[in-house]
ROBAVO-636450 format. One line per 3 residues: number of its first residue (from 1); their letters; for each residue x, y, z of C-alpha. Coordinates in Angstrom, 2 decimals. Layout:
% ROBAVO-636450
NUM	A	X/Y/Z  ... $
% end
This chain:
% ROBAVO-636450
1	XXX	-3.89/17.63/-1.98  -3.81/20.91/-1.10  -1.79/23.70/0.55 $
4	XXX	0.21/22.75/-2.01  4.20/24.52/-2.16  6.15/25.02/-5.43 $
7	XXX	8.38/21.86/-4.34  5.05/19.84/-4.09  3.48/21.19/-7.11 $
10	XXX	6.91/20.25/-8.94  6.12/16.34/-7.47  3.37/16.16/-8.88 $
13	XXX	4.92/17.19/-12.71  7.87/15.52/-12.32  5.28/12.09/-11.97 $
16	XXX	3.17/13.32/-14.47  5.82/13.04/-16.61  6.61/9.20/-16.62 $
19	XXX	2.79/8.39/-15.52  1.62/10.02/-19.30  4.46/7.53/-20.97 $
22	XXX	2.31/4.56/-19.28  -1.08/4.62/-21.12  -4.48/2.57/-20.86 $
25	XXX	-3.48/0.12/-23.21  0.00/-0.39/-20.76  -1.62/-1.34/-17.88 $
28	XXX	-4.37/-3.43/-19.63  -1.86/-5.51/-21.30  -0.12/-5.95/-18.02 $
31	XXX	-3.31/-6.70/-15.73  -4.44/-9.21/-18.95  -0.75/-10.74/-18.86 $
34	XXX	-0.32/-10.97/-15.41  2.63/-9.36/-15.85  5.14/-7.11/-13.48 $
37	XXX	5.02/-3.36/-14.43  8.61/-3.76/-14.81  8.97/-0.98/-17.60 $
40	XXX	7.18/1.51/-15.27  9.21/0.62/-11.87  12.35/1.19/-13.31 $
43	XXX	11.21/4.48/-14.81  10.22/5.98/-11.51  13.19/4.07/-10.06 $
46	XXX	15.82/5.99/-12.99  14.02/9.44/-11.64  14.80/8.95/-7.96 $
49	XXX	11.04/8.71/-6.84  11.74/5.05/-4.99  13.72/7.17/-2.66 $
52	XXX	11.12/10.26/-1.47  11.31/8.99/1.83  14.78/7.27/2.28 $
55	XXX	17.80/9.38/4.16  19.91/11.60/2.33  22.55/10.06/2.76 $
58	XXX	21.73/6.88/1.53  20.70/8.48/-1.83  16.94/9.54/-0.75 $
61	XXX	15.17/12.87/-0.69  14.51/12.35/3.23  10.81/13.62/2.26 $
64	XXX	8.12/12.83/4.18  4.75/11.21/3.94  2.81/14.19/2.55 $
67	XXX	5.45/14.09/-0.46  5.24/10.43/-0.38  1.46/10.86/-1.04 $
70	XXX	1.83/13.47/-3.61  3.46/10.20/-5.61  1.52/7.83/-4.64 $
73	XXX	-1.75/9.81/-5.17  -0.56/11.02/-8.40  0.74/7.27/-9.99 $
76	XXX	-2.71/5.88/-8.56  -4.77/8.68/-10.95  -3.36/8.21/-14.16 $
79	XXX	-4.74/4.67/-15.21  -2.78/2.32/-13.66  -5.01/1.72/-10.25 $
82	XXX	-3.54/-0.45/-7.70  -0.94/-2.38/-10.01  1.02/0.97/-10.67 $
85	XXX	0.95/1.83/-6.92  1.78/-1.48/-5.95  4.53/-2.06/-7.72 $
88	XXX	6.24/0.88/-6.14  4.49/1.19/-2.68  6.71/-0.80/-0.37 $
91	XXX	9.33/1.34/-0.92  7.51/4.57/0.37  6.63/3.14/3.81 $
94	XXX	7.97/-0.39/4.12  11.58/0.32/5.43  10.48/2.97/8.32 $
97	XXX	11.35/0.28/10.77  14.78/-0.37/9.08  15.45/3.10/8.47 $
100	XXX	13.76/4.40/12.62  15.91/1.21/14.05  18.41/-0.25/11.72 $
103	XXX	22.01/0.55/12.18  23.98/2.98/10.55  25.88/-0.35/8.46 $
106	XXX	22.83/-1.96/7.80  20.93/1.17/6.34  24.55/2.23/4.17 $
109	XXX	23.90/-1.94/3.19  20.34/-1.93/2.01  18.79/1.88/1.66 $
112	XXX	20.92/2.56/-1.38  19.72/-0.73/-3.40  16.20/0.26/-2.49 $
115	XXX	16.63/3.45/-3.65  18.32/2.69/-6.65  15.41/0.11/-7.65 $
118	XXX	18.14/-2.97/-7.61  16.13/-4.55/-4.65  13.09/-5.37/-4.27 $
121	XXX	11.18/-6.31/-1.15  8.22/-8.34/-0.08  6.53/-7.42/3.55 $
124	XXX	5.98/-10.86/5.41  3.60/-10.34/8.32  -0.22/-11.74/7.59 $
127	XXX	-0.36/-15.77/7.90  -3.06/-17.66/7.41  -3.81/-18.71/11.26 $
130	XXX	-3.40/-15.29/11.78  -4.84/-12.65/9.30  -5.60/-9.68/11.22 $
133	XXX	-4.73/-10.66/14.90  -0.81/-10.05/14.14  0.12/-11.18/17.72 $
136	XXX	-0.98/-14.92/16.39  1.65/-15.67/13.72  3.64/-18.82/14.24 $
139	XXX	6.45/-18.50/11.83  9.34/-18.85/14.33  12.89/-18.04/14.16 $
142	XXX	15.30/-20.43/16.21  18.41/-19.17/17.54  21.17/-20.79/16.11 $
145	XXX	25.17/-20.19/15.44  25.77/-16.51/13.54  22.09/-16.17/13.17 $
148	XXX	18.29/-17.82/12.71  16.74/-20.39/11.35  13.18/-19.75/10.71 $
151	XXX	10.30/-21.75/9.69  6.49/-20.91/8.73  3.82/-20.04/6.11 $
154	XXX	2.86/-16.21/5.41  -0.07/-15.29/3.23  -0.88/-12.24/0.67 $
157	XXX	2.91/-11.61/0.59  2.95/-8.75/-2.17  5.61/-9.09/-4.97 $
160	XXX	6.95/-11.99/-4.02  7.20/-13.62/-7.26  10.00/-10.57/-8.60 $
163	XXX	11.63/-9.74/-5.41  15.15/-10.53/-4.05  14.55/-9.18/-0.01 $
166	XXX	11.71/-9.72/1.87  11.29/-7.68/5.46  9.67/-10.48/7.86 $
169	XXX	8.25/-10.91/11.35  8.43/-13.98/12.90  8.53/-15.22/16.71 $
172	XXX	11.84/-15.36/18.77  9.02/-16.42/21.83  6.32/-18.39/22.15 $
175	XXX	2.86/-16.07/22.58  2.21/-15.82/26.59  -1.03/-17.08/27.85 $
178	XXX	-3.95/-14.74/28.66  -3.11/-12.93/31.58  0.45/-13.78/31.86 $
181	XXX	2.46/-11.28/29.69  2.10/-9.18/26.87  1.23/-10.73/23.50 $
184	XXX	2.60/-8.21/21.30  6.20/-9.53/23.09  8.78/-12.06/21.49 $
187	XXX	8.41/-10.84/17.87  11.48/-9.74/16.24  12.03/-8.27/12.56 $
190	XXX	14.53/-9.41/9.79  15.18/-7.80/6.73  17.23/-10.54/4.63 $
193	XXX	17.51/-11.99/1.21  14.92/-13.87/-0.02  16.46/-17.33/-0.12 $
196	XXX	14.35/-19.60/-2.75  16.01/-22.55/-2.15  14.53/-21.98/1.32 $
199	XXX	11.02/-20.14/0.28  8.43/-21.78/-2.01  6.18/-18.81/-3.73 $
202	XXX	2.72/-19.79/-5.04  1.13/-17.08/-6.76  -2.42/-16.66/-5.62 $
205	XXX	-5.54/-16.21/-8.41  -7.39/-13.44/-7.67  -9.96/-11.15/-8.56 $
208	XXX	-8.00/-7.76/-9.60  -4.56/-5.90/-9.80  -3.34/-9.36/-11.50 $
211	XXX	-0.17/-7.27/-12.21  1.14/-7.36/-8.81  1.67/-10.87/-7.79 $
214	XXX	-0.30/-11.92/-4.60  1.33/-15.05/-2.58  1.30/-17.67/-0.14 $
217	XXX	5.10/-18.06/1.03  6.29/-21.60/2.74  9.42/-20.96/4.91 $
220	XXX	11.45/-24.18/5.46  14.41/-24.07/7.60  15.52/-20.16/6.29 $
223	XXX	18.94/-19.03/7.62  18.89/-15.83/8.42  22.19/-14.24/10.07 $
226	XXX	22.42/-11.95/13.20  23.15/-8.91/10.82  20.05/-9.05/8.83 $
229	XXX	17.72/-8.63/12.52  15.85/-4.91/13.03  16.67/-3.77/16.70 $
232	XXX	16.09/-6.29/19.30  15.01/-9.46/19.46  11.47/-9.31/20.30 $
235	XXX	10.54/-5.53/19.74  9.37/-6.46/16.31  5.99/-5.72/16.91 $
238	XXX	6.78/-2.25/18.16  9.19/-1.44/15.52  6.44/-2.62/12.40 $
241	XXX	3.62/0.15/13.91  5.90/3.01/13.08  5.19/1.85/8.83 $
244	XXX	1.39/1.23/9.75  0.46/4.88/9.99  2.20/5.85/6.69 $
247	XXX	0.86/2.91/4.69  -2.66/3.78/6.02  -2.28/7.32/4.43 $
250	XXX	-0.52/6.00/1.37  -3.52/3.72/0.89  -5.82/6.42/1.49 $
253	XXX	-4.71/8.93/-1.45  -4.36/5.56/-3.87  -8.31/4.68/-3.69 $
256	XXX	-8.38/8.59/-3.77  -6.54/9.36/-6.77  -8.41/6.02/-8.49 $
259	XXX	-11.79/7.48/-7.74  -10.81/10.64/-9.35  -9.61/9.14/-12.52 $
262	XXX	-12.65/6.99/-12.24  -14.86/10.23/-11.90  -12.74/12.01/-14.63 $
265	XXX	-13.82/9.45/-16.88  -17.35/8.78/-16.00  -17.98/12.54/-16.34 $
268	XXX	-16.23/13.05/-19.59  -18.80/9.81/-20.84  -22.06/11.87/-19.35 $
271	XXX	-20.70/14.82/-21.42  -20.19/13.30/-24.75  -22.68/10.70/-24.72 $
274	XXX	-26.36/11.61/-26.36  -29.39/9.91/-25.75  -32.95/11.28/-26.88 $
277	XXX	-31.60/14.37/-27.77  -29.64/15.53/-24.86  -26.51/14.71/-23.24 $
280	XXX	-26.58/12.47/-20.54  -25.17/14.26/-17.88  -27.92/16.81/-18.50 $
283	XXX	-30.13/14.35/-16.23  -30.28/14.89/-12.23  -29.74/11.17/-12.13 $
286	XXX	-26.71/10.99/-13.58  -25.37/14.20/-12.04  -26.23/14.26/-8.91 $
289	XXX	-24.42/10.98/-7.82  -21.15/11.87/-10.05  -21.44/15.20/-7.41 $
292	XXX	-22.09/13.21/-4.69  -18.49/11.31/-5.53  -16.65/14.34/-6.05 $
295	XXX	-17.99/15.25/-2.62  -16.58/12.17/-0.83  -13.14/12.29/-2.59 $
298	XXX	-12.58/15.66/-1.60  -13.54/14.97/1.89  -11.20/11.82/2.46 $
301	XXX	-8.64/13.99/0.75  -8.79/16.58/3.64  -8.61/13.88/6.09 $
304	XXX	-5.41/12.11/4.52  -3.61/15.35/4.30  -4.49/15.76/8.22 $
307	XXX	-3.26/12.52/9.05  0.29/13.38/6.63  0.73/16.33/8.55 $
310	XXX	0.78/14.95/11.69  2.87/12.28/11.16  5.55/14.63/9.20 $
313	XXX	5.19/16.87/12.61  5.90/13.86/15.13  2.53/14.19/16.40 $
316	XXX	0.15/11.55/16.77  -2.08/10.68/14.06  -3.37/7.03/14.60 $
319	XXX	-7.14/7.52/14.37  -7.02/10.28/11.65  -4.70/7.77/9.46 $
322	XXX	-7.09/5.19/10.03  -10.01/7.16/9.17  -8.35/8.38/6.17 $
325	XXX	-8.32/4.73/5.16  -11.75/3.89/5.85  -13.12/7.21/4.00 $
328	XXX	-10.42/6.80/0.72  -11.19/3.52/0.69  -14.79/4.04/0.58 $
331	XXX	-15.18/7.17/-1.96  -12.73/5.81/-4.26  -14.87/2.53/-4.37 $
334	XXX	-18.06/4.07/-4.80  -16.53/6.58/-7.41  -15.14/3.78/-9.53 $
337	XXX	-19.17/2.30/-8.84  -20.62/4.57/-10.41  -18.87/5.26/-13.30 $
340	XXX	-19.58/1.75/-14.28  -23.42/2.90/-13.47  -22.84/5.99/-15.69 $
343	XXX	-21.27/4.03/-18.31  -24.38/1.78/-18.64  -23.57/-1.45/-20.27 $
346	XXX	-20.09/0.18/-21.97  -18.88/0.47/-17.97  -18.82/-3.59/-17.95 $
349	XXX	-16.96/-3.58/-21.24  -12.72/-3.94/-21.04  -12.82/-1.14/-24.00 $
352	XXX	-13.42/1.68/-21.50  -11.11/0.08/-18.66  -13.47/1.22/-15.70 $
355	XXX	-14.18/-2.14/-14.80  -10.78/-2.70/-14.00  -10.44/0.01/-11.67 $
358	XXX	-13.65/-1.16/-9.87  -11.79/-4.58/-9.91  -7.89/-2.70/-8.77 $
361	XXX	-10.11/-0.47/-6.21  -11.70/-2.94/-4.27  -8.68/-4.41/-2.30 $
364	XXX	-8.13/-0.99/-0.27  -11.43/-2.27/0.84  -10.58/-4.90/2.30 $
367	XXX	-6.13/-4.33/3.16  -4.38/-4.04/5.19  -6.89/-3.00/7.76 $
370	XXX	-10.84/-3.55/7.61  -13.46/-0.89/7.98  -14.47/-3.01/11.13 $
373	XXX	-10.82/-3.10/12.48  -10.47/0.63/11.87  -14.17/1.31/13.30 $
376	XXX	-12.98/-0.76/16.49  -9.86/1.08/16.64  -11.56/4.36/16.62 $
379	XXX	-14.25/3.68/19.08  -11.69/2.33/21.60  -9.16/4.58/21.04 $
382	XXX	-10.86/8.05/20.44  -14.39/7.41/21.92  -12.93/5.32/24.84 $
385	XXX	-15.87/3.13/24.78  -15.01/-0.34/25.94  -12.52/-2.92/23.54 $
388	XX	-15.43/-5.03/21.63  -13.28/-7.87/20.55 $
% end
């Protein structure tokens, strides 16, 4: 980041701090394991860094997204990839809606147990019907007395497996035909406990950050009372977009700041590794794409802190958070690359842990968003060229 204050730069150190107690061998034990970060949550919980972007007066530092990615950026570059942001991210932009359009008793209710660490929450949204086309879901929540019952199936439900609250969109109306209403209408938002008598959790194998539990969640007949519903009853769409921008960024500065430790390593290798007399970062070949890297990371950098700004000045900031995605995502993919490539046969090895970066890495790919969604957003929105899908 840069333009960088004394109360950022002290953000950064106070992170630092707890991210150097959390070594290599930590977070290869727990993405081995398949095992919670537990030890690490709570320490970033026990310094108040769960709450950077929570209300004051609910125990937060009322920060906003910039500081939020100072933390995230700076937990994502020490080792730990997308299992140590992960464990931690929902808390930096999940509860915008709750905290934009919540009421003042249910934000004194749940802010200070998210704060505090004590809750945890799981985002329901993506189903499988569904995927990206949000307006699709079918998990539906039937009015009944003092509440809601709701039924359905969500997919790649983060955390699930260790948390106690999970915020969830479901229908309250039936999706309008083509041409006769808006389909973003009829969704409402609930932020209640995660009832397991009433929620089946199936962990989902998958190809990295094995630390943070991945899930397909079966709803059955869920209770949820009036109390626990965001807003109104079908403005849930409308109330979820105003945590899309801020996870965008947040996602941004994580591939970011796993590039960079990516390139931190791979460069320290080309330094200290000899072959036929001369270091191996002596060679244009091995240089010149390790510069190359640097080049992107510092360029998607720029254009997260652009869309940070604009969000923490109420201004809007849609197509430069989405770019920031798509250009993060993509330099710290291609950093992590090629220090595999620079690593030659040692990059492939566990010993070195690059391989599990490249492995952590590869979901900001691919979540929440697409480069096609974004690239569709962009050229509707900003180049007004007709809507291609």
């Amino acid at each position: 980041m840069f333009n960088l204050n004394e109360d950022h730069r002290a953000i950064i150190d106070g992170v630092t701090a707890i991210c150097r107690r959390f070594g290599d061998d930590y977070w290869a034990k727990c993405d081995n394991e398949e095992r919670f970060p537990e030890e690490f949550r709570q320490a970033m919980a026990q310094d108040g860094w769960l709450g950077v972007t929570m209300p004051e007066q609910y125990g937060g530092a009322q920060l906003g997204i910039k500081e939020a990615s100072l933390v995230m950026h700076t937990v994502a570059s020490y080792g730990g990839g997308m299992s140590a942001t992960s464990c931690i991210h929902m808390n930096m932009f999940g509860p915008h809606p709750m905290v934009i359009h919540g009421t003042d008793a249910q934000k004194a209710r749940w802010i200070p147990q998210l704060v505090s660490g004590a809750d945890r929450v799981c985002f329901g949204v993506t189903e499988p019907d569904a995927g990206l086309d949000t307006t699709s879901i079918k998990t539906f929540a039937t009015k009944v007395d003092g509440g809601y019952s709701v039924t359905g199936r969500k997919m790649w439900t983060s955390t699930a497996q260790v948390a106690n609250k999970i915020l969830l969109l479901t229908r309250t109306a039936t999706k309008p035909e083509k041409g006769k209403g808006k389909s973003t209408e009829g969704m409402t938002l609930f932020y209640t406990d995660l009832d397991r008598t009433k929620v089946e959790v199936r962990r989902i194998p998958k190809h990295g950050r094995a630390a943070v539990d991945s899930n397909a969640v079966f709803i059955d007949n869920l209770f949820i009372p009036e109390e626990d519903r965001i807003g109104e009853e079908g403005r849930g769409f409308h109330y979820l977009l105003d945590g899309l921008n801020p996870e965008r960024v947040l996602i941004a500065v994580e591939a970011i700041g796993i590039g960079q430790d990516a390139l931190r390593r791979a460069t320290t290798y080309a330094r200290e590794r000899v072959v036929f007399g001369r270091p191996i970062g002596k060679n244009q070949g091995i240089q010149h794409p390790l510069a190359e890297c640097w080049v992107q990371l510092e360029a998607a950098m720029l254009m997260a802190e652009r869309a940070a700004d604009l969000y923490d000045a109420g201004l809007p900031c849609g197509a430069e958070a989405n770019a920031a995605k798509l250009l993060g995502s993509r330099a710290g993919y291609q950093a992590c690359q090629q220090a595999i490539f620079t690593h030659g046969g040692m990059g492939y090895a566990k010993e070195f842990h690059i391989e599990r970066l490249l492995r952590e890495v590869l979901m900001t790919r691919i979540a929440p968003i697409t480069d096609q969604m974004i690239l569709n957003f962009i050229g509707e929105k900003v180049l007004e060229l007709p809507k291609s899908y």
